[in-house]
N, C-alpha and C positions, 0 to 999 in steps of 0.2 A: 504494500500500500504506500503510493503518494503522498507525504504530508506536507500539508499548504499553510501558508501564514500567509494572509492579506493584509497589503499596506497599505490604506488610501484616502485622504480623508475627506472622501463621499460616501455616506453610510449608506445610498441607495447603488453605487456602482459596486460597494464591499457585499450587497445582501444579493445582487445578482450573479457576481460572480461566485458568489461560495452558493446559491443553489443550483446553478448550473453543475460547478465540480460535483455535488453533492450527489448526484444520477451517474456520473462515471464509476465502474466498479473498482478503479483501479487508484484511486485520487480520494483525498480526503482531509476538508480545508481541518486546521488545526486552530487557529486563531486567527484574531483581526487587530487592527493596531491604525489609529487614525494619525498617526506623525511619525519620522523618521527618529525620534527622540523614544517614541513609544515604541517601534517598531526594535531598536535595539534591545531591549527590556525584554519584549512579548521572545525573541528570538534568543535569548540567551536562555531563556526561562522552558520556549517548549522543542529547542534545539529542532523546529521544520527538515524536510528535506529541501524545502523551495520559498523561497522567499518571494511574492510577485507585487512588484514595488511599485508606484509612482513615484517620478522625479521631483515634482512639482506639490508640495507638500507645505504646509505650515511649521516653526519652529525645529528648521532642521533642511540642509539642502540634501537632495536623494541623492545624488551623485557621491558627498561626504559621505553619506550612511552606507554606499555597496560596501566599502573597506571594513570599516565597522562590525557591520552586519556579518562578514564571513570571519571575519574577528573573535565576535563573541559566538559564530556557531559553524566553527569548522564544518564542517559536514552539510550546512545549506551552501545549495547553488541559490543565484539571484535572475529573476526573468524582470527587467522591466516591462511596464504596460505604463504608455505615456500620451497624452496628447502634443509633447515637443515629439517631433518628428523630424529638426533640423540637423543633417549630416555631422554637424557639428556635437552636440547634442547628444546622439548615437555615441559617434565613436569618443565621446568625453564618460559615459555611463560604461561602454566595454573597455574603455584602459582601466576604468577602476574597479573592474572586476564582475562586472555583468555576463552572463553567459548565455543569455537569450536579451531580444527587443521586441517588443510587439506594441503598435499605434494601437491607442483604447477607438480607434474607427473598425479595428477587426472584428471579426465575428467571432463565437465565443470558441467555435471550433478551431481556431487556430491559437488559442490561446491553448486549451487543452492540447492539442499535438505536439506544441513548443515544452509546456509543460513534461510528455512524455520524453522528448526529444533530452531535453535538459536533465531531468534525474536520469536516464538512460547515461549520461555522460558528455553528449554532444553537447554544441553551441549553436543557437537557430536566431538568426533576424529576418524578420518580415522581409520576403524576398523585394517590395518595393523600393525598404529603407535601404535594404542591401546595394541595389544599385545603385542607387545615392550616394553610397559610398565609393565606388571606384569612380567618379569623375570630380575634378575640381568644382568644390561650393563656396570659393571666396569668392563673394559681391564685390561688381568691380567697385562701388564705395568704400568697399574694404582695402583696395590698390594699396594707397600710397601709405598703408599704418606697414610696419616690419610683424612678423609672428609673435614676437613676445608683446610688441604693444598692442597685436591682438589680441592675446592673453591675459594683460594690463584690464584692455578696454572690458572683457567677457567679466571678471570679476567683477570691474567696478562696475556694470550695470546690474551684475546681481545685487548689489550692496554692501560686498565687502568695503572698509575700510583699506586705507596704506599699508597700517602696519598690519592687518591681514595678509593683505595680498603677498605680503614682503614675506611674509611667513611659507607662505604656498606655494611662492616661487624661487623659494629662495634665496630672495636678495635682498639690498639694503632698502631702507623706507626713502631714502634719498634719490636710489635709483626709479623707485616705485614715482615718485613726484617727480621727474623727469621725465616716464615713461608717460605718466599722465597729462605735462603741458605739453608734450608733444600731438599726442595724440588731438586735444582739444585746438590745438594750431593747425595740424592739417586737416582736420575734418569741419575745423571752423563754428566750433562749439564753444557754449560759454556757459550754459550751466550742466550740472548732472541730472537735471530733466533732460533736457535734449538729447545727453549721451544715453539715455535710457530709453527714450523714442531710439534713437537712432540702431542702436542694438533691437530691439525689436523689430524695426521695419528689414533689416538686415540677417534676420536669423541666426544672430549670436547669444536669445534667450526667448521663449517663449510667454505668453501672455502667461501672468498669475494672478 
């Protein structure tokens, strides 16, 4: 048997998806956990086979929590189910440890197959997002920033602070402040509203 741990905090997309699982013979949801904060807790506690996460969560970023999460429970694989669907987005969820993707626009049955796929051992992404990934997804608005102060820009439209980011990336907070008037000169930004639209229209984070 399958055991599931649901992450999400929509209590009617968590009560669909666990009575769907709940008719497979083979599956069988374990708990539910409406935050990435709660979610570590719920998974240390009932050690899943599967963790099926949203990225996009209150008090906790999901992408911090994959590490976490396989952290406190060796033995769970992690499947995202997201509505960020940006290539970006994708492969920022699989370097930290995701082993399936699936867009919450799927039908239930391919969530379930992923599901199998996944504790079986494999690693499965929604063959659409997949393609998505072998062709270049930097907006030519994105041109003239260098990688890192894309990387720069991607945090600080999440919210992170300097000395966050400095943290994450491993550099100085001085470096971080430089990475950041640059970016605001070539894209021609002047507040962090703007840089937040501007990350959004761009596909460097999704609506929250």
């Amino acid at each position: 048997m399958i055991t599931v741990l649901l992450v999400d905090d929509h209590a009617l997309f968590r009560a669909g998806v666990r009575s769907s699982l709940e008719h497979e013979h083979d599956i069988a949801p374990l708990g539910e956990a409406d935050s990435a904060e709660q979610a570590i807790v719920k998974a240390r506690a009932l050690q899943p086979d599967l963790v099926v996460l949203d990225l996009l969560m209150p008090r906790g970023n999901g992408v911090d929590a994959i590490a976490e999460l396989t952290r406190v429970s060796p033995g769970s694989r992690v499947i995202v189910v997201s509505s960020q669907t940006s290539p970006s987005g994708v492969r920022a969820a699989l370097s930290a440890g995701a082993a399936g993707y699936v867009p919450k626009s799927a039908a239930v049955g391919e969530l379930v197959s992923a599901i199998r796929r996944v504790a079986a051992g494999e690693a499965y992404v929604d063959p659409h997002l997949g393609a998505k990934l072998v062709v270049p997804d930097t907006p030519p608005a994105l041109a003239p920033l260098s990688e890192r102060e894309r990387d720069v820009l991607h945090l600080l439209a999440l919210g992170y602070s300097n000395p966050e980011i400095a943290k994450k990336l491993f550099i100085s907070v001085r470096t971080v402040d430089t990475h950041r008037a640059h970016i605001m000169r070539k894209l021609e930004l002047e507040t962090r509203a703007e840089l937040v639209l501007f990350a959004l229209a761009n596909g460097l984070i999704g609506p929250n």
